[in-house]
C-alpha distance (Angstrom), angle and dihedral (degrees) to the residues before:
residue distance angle dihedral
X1 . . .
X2 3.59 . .
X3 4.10 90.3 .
X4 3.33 85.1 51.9
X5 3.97 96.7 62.3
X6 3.40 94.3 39.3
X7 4.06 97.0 49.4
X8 4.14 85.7 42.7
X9 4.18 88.7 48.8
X10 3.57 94.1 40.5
X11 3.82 95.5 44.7
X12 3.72 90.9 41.2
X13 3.58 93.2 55.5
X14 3.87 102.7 36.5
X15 3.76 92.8 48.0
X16 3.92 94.9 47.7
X17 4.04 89.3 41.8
X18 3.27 96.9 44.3
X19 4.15 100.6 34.6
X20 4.15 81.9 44.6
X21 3.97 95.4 49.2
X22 3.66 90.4 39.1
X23 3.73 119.8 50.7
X24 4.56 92.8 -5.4
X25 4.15 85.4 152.9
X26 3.48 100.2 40.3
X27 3.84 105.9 46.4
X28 3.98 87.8 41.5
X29 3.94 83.2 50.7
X30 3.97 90.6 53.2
X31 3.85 96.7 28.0
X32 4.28 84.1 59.3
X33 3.50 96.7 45.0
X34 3.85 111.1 -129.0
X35 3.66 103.4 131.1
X36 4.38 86.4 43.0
X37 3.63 96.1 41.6
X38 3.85 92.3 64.1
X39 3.34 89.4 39.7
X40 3.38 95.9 57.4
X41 3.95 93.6 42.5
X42 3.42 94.1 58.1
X43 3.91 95.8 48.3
X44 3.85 88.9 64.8
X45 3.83 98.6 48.8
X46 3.94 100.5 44.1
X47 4.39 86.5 41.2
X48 3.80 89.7 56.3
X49 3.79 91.8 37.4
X50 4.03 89.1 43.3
X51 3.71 89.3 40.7
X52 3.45 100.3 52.2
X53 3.88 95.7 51.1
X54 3.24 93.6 42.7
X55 3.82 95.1 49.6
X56 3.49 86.7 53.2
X57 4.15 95.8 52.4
X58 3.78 94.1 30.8
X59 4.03 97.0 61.1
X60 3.58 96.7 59.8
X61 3.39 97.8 39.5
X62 3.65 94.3 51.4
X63 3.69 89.7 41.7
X64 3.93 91.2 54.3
X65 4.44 89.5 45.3
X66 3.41 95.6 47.2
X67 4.44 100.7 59.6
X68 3.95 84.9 36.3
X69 3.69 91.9 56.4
């Protein structure tokens, strides 16, 4: 039990020290989310774009490949 303090206090504290000291900018950059939340905005908007002109092309082609092969 008493490893288990001291690895949790000394992991705790060497992690967050060192993480903070480290990269403090960057992981608070990533931890908040600016660079992903774009990111993941624009995946929606260009796949429903993408998949809506592509549903539209990909249909008839497939259609036409599939009783000629």
């Amino acid at each position: 039990m008493k490893r288990l303090v001291l690895l949790l206090s000394c992991l705790l504290t060497g992690a967050c020290g060192v993480t903070t000291q480290e990269h403090p900018v960057p992981l608070v950059t990533s931890s908040d989310g600016p660079a992903t939340t774009p990111t993941v905005t624009q995946r929606p908007d260009p796949t429903s774009s993408a998949t809506s002109s592509s549903a539209d092309s990909s249909p008839p082609t497939t259609t036409a490949v599939t009783p000629s092969t």
